[in-house]
C-alpha positions as CSV (number, residue, x, y, z in Angstrom):
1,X,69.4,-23.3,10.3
2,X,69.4,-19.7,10.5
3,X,66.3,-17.8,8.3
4,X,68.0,-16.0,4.6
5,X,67.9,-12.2,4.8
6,X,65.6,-11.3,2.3
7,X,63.1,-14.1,3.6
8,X,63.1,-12.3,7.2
9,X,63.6,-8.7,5.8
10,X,60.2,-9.7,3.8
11,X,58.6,-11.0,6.7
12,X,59.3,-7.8,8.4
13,X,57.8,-5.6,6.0
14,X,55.1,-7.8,6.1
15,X,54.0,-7.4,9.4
16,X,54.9,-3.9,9.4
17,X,52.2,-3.5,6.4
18,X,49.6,-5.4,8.2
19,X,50.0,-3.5,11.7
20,X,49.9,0.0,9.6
21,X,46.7,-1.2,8.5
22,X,45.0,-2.4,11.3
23,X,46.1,0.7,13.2
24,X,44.7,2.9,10.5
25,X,41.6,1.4,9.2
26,X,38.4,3.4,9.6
27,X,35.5,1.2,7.7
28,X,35.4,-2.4,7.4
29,X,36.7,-5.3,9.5
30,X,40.7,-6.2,8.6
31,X,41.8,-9.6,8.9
32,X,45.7,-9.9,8.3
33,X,46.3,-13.7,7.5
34,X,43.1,-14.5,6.3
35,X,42.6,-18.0,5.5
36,X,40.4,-19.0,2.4
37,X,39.2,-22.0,0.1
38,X,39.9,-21.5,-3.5
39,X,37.7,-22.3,-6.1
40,X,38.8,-25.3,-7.9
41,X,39.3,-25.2,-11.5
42,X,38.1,-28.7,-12.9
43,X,39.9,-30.1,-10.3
44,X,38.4,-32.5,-7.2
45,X,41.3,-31.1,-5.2
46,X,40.3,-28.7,-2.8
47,X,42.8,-25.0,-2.1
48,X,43.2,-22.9,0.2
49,X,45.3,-19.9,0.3
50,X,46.0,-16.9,2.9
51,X,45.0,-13.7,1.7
52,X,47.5,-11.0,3.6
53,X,45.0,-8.3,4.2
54,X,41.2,-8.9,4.0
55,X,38.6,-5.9,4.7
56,X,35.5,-7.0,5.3
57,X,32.1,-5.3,6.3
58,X,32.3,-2.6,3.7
59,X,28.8,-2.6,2.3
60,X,28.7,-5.1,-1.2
61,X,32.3,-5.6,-1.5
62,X,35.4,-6.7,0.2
63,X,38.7,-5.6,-0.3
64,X,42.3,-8.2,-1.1
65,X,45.5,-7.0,-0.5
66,X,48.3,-8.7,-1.4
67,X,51.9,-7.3,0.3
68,X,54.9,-8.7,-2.0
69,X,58.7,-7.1,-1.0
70,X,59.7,-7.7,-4.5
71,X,62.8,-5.6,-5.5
72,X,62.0,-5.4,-9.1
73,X,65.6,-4.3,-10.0
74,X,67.2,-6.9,-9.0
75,X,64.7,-9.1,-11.1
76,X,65.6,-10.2,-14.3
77,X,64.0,-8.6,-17.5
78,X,63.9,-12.0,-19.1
79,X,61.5,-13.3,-15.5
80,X,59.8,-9.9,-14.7
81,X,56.7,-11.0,-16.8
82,X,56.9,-14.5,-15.0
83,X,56.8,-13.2,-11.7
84,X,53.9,-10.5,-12.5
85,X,52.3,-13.5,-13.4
86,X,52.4,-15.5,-11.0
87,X,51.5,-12.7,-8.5
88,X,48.0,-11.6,-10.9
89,X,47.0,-15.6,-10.5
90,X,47.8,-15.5,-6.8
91,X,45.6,-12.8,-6.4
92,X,42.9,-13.6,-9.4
93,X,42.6,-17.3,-7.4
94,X,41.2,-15.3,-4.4
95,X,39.0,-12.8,-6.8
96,X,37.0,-15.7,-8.4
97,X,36.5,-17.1,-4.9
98,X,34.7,-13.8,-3.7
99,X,32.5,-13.4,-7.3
100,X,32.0,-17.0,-8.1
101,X,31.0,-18.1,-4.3
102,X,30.2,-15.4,-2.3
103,X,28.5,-13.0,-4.9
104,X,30.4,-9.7,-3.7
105,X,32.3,-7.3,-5.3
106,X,36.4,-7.0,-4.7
107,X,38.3,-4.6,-4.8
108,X,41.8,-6.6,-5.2
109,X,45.6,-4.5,-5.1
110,X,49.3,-5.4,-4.2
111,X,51.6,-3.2,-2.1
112,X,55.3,-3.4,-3.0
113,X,57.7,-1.9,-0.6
114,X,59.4,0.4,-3.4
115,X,59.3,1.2,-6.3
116,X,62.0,0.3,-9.0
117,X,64.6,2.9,-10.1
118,X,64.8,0.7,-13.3
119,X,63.3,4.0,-16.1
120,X,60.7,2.6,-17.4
121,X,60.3,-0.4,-14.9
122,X,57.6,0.9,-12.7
123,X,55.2,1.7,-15.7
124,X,55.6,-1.9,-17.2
125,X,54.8,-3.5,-13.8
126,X,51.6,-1.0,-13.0
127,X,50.3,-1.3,-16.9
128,X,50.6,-5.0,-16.5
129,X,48.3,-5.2,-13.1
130,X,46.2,-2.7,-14.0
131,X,45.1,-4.6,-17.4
132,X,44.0,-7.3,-15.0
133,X,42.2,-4.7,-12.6
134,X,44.9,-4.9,-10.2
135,X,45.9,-1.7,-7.9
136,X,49.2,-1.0,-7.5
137,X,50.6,0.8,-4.1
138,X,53.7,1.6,-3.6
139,X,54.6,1.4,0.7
140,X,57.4,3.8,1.1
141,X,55.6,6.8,-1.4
């Protein structure tokens, strides 16, 4: 069964992001598909997730970067708060791993391929992340 379009166009962009970084990075040690156990919350289950971009070796911190090719216009008003979060507990799973466990800083962000022509949009999505400490990039600015 052949892959949907937006799942492969998203895996491209992915891997595009990753490979821009690698190639670019000056301090730390990046590790694209990093693999790492979540903290349980009263739960005897044990997680694990795969952080997209992890830069390591940067002094008292590390740095998460989540890549999403969300195109926020063609989400739904009524399921844009939904999504956001779902993606600030995604990334606030791997936070709490890094302070609770490891005892280092983390400097956590998402990249989204574009922003969203949407007026108004773009500020509701940033203001929302950036209440949570969440940086938002956007790839193709």
């Amino acid at each position: 069964m052949a892959e949907p379009r937006l799942l492969k166009e998203g895996k491209e962009f992915h891997r595009k992001v990753q490979h821009d970084w690698e190639l670019t990075a000056k301090d730390g040690k990046i590790c694209s598909e990093h693999t790492v156990y979540l903290v349980p919350k009263k739960s005897i289950h044990k997680r694990q997730g795969r952080l997209d971009i992890f830069v390591d070796d940067v002094g008292d911190f590390v740095s998460i970067i989540e890549i999403k090719s969300t195109d926020w216009d063609a989400v739904k008003p009524k399921n844009r708060k939904k999504l956001l979060g779902s993606h600030k507990r995604q990334i606030w799973g791997y936070i709490d791993r890094y302070l609770d466990v490891e005892k280092v800083d983390v400097c956590p962000g998402i990249i989204y391929k574009s922003p969203p022509s949407t007026p108004g949009l773009r500020e509701e999505i940033e203001g929302y992340l950036n209440k949570w400490g969440l940086q938002v990039v956007w790839y193709e600015e």
